[in-house]
C-alpha positions in Angstrom: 5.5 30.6 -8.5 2.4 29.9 -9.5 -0.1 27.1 -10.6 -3.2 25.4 -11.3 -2.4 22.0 -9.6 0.0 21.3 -6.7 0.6 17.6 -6.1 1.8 17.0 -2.3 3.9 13.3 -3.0 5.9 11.4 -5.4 4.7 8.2 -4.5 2.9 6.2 -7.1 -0.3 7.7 -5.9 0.6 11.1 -6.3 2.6 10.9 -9.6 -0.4 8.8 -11.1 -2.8 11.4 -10.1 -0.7 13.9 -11.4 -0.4 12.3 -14.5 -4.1 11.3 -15.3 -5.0 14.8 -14.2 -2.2 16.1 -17.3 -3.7 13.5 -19.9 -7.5 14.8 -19.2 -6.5 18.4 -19.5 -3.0 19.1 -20.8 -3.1 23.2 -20.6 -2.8 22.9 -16.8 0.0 24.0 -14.9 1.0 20.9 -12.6 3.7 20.9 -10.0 4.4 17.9 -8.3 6.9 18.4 -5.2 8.6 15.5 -2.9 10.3 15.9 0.4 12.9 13.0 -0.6 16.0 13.3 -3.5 13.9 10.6 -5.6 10.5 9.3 -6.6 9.1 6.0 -4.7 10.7 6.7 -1.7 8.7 5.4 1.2 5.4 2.7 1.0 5.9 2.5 -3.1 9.3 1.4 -3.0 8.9 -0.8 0.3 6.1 -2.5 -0.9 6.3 -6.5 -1.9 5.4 -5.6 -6.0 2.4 -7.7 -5.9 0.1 -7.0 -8.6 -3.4 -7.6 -6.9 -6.3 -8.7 -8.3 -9.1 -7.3 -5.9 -10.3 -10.8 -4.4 -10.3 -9.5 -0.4 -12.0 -6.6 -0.7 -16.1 -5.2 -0.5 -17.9 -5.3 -3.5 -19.0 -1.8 -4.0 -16.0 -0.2 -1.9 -13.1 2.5 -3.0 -10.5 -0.6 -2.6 -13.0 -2.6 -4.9 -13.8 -0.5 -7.3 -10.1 1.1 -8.0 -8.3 -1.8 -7.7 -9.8 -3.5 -10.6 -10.1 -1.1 -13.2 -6.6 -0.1 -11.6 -5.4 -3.5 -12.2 -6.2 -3.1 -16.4 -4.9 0.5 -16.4 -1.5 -1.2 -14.9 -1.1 -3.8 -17.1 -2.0 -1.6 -20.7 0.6 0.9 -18.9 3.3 -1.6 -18.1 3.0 -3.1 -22.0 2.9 0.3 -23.7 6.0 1.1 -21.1 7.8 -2.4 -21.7 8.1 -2.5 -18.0 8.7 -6.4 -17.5 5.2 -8.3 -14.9 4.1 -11.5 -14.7 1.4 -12.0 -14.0 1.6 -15.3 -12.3 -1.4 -16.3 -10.4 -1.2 -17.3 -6.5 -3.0 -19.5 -3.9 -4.4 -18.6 -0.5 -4.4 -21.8 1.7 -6.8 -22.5 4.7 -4.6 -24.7 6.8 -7.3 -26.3 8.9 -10.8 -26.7 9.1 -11.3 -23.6 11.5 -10.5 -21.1 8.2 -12.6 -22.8 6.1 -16.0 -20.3 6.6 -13.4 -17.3 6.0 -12.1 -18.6 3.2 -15.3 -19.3 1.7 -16.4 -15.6 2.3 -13.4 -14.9 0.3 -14.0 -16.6 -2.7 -17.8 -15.1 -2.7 -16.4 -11.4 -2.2 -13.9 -12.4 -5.8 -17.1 -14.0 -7.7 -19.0 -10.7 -6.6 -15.7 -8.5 -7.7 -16.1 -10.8 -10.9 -12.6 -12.2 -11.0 -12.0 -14.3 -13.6 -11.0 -18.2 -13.3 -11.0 -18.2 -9.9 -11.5 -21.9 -8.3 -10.9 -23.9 -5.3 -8.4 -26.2 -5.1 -7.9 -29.3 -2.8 -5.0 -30.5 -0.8 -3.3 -32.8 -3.7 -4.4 -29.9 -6.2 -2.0 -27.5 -3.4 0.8 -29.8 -3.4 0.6 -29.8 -7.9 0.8 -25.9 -7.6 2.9 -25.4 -4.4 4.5 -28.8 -3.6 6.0 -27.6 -0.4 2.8 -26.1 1.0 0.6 -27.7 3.8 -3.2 -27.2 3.5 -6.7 -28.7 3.6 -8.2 -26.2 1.2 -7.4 -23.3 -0.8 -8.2 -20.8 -3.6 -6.1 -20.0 -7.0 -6.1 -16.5 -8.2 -4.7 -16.6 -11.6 -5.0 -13.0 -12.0 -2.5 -12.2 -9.5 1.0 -10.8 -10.4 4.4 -9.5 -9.9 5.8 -6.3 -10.8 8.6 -3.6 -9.4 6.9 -0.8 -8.5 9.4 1.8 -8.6 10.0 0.9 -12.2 6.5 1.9 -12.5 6.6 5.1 -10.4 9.5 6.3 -12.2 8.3 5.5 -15.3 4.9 7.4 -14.4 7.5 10.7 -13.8 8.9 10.5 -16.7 5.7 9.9 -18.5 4.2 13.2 -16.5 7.4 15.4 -17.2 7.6 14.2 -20.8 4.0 15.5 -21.0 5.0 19.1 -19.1 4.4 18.6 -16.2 6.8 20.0 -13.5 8.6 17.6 -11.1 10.6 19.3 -7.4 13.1 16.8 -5.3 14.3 17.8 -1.9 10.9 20.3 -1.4 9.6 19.9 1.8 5.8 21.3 2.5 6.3 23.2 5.9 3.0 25.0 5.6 -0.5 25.2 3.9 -3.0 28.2 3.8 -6.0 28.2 2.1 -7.3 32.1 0.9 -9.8 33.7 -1.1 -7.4 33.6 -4.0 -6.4 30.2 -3.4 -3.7 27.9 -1.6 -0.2 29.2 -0.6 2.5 26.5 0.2 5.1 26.9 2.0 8.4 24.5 1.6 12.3 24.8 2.2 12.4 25.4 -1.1 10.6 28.5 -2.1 6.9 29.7 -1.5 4.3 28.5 -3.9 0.9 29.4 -4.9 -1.9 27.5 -6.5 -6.1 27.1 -7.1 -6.0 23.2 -6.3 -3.7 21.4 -3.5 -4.0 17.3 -4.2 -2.4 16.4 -0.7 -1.0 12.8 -1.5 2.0 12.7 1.5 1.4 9.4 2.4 3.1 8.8 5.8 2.2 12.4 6.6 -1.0 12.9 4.8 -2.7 13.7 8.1 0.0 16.6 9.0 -0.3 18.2 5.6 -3.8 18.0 6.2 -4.0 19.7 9.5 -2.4 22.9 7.9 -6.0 23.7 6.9 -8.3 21.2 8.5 -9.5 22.1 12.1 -10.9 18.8 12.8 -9.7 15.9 11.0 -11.1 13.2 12.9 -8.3 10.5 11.4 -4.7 10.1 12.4 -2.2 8.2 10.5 -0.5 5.2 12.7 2.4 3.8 11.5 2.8 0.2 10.8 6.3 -1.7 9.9 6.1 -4.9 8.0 9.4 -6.8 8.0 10.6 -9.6 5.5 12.9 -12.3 5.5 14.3 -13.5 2.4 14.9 -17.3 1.2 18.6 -18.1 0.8 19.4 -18.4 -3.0 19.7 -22.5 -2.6 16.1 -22.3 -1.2 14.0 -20.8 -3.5 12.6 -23.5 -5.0 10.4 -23.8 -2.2 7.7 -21.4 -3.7 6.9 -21.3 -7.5 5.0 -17.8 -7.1 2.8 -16.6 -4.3 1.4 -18.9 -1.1 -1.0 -16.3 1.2 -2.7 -17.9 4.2 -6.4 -16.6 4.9 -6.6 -13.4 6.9 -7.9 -12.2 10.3 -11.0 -10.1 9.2 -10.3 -8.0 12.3 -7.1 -6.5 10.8 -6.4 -4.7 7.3 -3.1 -6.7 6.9 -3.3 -10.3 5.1 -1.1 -11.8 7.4 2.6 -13.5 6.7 2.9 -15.3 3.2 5.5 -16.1 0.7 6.2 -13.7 -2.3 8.2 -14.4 -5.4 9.3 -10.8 -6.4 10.0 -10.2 -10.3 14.2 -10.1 -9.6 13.2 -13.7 -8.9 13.9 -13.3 -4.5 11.7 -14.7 -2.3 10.0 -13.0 0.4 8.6 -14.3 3.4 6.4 -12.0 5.5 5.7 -9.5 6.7 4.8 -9.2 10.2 3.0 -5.7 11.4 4.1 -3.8 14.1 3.6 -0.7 15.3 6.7 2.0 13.7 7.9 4.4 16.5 8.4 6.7 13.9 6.7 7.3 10.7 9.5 6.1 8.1 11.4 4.2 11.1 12.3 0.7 8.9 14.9 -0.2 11.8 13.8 -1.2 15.2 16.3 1.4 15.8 14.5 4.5 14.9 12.4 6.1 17.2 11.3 10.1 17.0 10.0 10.4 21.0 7.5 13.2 19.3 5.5 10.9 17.1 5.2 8.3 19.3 3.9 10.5 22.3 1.7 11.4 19.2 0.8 8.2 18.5 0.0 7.2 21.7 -2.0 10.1 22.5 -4.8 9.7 20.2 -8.1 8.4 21.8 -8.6 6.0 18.4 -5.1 4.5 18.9 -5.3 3.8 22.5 -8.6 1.8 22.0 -7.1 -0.1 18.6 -4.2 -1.2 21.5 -6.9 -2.0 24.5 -9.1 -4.4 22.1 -5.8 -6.1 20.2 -3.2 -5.7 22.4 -2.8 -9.8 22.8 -2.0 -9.7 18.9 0.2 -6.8 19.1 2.6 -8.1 21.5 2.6 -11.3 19.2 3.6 -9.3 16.1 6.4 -7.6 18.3 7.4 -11.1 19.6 7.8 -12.4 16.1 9.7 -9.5 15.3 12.1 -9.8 17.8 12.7 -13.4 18.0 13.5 -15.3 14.5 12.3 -18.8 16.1 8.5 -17.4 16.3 8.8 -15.8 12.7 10.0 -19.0 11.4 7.2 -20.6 13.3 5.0 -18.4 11.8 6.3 -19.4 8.3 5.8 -23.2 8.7 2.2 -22.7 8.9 2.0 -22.9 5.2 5.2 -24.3 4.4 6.4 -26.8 7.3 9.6 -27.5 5.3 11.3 -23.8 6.0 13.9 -23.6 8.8 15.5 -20.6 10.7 18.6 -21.1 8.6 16.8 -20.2 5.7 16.0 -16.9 6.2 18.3 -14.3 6.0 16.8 -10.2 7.0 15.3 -8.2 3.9 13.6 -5.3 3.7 11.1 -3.6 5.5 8.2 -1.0 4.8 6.2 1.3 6.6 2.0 1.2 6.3 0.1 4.6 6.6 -2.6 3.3 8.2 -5.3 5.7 8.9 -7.1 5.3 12.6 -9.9 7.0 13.0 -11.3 8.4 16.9 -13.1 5.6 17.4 -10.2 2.7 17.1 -11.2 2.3 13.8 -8.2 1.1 11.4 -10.0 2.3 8.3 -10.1 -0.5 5.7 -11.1 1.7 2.6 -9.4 4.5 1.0 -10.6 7.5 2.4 -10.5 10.6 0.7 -11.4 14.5 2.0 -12.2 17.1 -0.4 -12.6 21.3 0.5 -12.8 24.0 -1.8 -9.3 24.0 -3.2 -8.1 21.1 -1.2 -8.2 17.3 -2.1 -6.7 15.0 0.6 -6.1 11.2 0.3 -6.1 10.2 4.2 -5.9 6.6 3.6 -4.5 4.8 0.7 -2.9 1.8 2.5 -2.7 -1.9 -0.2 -4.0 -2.1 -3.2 -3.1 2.0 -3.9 -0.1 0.7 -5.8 -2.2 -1.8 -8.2 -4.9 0.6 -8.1 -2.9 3.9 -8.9 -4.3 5.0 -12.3 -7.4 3.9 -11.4 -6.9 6.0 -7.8 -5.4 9.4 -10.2 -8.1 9.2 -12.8 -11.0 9.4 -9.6 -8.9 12.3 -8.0 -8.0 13.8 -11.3 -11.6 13.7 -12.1 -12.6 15.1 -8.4 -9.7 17.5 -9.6 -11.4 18.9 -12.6 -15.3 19.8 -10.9 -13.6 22.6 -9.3 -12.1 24.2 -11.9 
C-alpha cells in the first residue's frame, strides 16, 4: 500500500498536521495510522482543555510563535465546527513577596508575545475575580480559555477523512526503513510504503525515531500529572482558572485550579516520574522502560540536580494531606474532604544528554523523515498552527 504522506499518531498533533497538509495540497495520498482503537488517546485526551494564550513562553521561540497564531486557528476552527469554548480568562497569583520578580518576568514575556488586555491585579482586585484565593499580587489573562480537546481531535478526523484522507485504528508501527525509493513501514497491520514519514507518536516519538536515526541525542521521559477533583457542593470555590507562578527551572506550571468546560473542577496536577510511558496508575510499571529511563546519562543528571523536588512531587502524590497542602497555597479554604481522585495524564517530555528537559518544541527533519521529538503544553492550543509549520516543512520535499 502505497502513499505520499504517512502520519505516525492520532493525537491532535498528528491529525492537525495531517489535515493542514490535505487542505494545502488536496491530490496527496495521506494515511494517518494509530496504535490505539480511537483518536485522542493518550496526552490529548489527558490533558486539562485549557486553551492557552502564550503568556509563559520566549518571545521568538517554537512554543511562542505556534501557540499564538495556534490559539486563532483554534478558535475560527472551534466556531466553523460549533464545538462549544469559553474563553474565560484566568489569574496567576504570586502568594508572597518572594514571586514577585518572576511574576513580573512573566507579564513582560506576554507584553512581548503581545497579549491583549493583560493587567495586574491587586489583592482586593483577586478576591473580586477569585474570592476564595489568597494573594499579594497577580496577573489576569483574559485570553485564556476552556475547551475539550478530544471534541476537537475528533472533529479534526472527521474533518481530514471528510477531505480524503485515510484514517487506520489498531495499527501499530513495529518498524521504519528509509531507502532510495523511499520509507517502508512496518505495523501489525500490513506493510506500508511511502515518500514522506511525519513521525508524530508522542509518548514514543523517540522509538519511532530510532528506527532510522543512529544518534538521536534526546530521549522521551515520562511524566504523570495527577488531579483531584472538587466535590459537586464545592465548586463554587473557583469561577474559572487560579495558576500560581511557576519554578523557571521546570517546564511544568505547577498545581492550580482548572474549571473544565463539563463545568468539573480540577485541582493539580502534580509531576512525577511515569514508570511506564502510558502508566496513569501508580500501578503500572513496564521494568523495560524504566531500566530505560534510568539509563540515560541526561536523565540521571535531571535526577542528581532535582532530586529534592522529585521526591516532593512523589510525596504529594502519595499522601493526600501534602497535596491538599499544596492546594491551600492559593486557596486556603480547600480541605482534604474536598477532593475526590480524577484523572491523570502522561507528559512526553523530551530530555536531552545533557539533563536538559527541553522547554521548546523540537523538531528533526531527514530526507523523507519529519520527527516532532518534543511537543509537550501548548501543542494542543497550538495544533493547527504546529500542522501548518510541519505541513509546510512537509511540502519542500516534494
Amino acid at each position: 500500500m502505497k502513499y505520499d504522506v504517512i502520519v505516525v499518531g492520532a493525537g491532535i498533533v498528528g491529525l492537525a498536521t495531517a489535515l493542514q497538509l490535505k487542505k494545502m495540497k488536496p491530490a496527496l495520498n495521506i494515511l494517518v495510522v494509530e496504535k490505539e482503537n480511537k483518536v485522542a488517546a493518550h496526552q490529548t485526551g489527558n490533558n486539562s482543555g485549557v486553551i492557552h494564550s502564550g503568556i509563559y513562553y520566549k518571545p521568538g521561540s517554537l512554543k511562542a510563535k505556534n501557540c499564538i497564531d495556534g490559539y486563532h486557528l483554534l478558535i475560527d476552527f472551534c466556531k466553523e465546527q460549533n464545538i462549544p469554548y469559553d474563553l474565560c480568562g484566568k489569574i496567576i497569583v504570586a502568594t508572597s513577596e518572594a514571586e514577585l520578580s518572576a511574576l513580573d518576568n512573566i507579564y513582560q514575556r506576554g507584553i512581548e508575545n503581545k497579549l491583549e488586555g493583560l493587567r495586574y491585579i491587586d489583592e482586593k482586585e483577586i478576591k473580586a475575580i477569585e474570592p476564595h484565593t489568597a494573594g499579594v499580587r497577580g496577573i489576569v489573562v483574559p485570553q485564556t480559555g476552556i475547551v475539550d480537546y478530544k471534541v476537537v481531535a475528533q472533529k479534526y478526523a472527521e474533518v481530514f477523512q471528510n477531505l480524503g484522507g485515510e484514517l487506520k485504528l489498531n495499527t501499530k508501527v513495529e518498524g521504519v526503513k528509509s531507502n532510495a525509493d523511499g520509507i517502508t513501514i512496518t505495523t501489525n497491520a500490513g506493510v506500508f510504503e511511502t515518500k514522506l514519514i511525519i513521525n508524530c507518536a508522542g509518548l514514543y516519538c523517540d522509538k519511532i525515531a530510532a528506527y532510522t536515526v543512529a544518534d538521536l541525542q534526546v530521549k522521551i521521559v515520562p511524566f504523570r500529572g495527577e488531579y483531584y477533583s472538587l466535590k459537586k457542593e464545592k465548586r463554587a470555590l473557583v469561577n474559572n482558572l487560579i495558576y500560581p507562578v511557576p519554578d523557571p527551572n521546570f517546564p511544568f506550571l505547577g498545581v492550580h485550579f482548572t474549571r473544565r468546560i463539563d463545568g468539573e473542577i480540577e485541582a493539580g496536577p502534580n509531576a512525577v516520574l511515569a514508570f511506564q510511558r502510558e502508566g496513569y496508575k501508580k500501578s503500572q510499571i513496564n521494568l523495560s522502560e524504566l531500566f530505560e529511563t534510568f539509563g540515560w546519562k541526561g536523565f540521571r543528571k535531571v535526577a542528581a540536580k532535582y532530586w529534592k523536588t522529585g521526591l516532593g512531587e512523589f510525596y504529594r502524590s502519595y499522601n493526600k494531606n501534602a497535596f491538599t497542602h499544596a492546594l491551600q497555597k492559593l486557596l486556603p479554604e480547600i480541605k482534604k474532604e474536598d477532593l475526590v481522585p480524577g484523572g491523570a495524564g502522561v507528559r512526553a517530555q523530551a530530555c536531552d544528554k545533557e539533563g536538559g528537559l527541553i522547554d521548546d518544541f523540537y523538531i528533526k527533519e531527514l530526507p523523507g523523515q519529519i520527527h516532532v521529538l518534543n511537543a509537550p503544553s501548548p501543542a494542543a492550543t497550538s495544533s493547527l498552527s504546529i500542522g501548518k509549520t510541519l505541513a509546510e516543512l512537509a511540502l519542500k520535499q516534494f
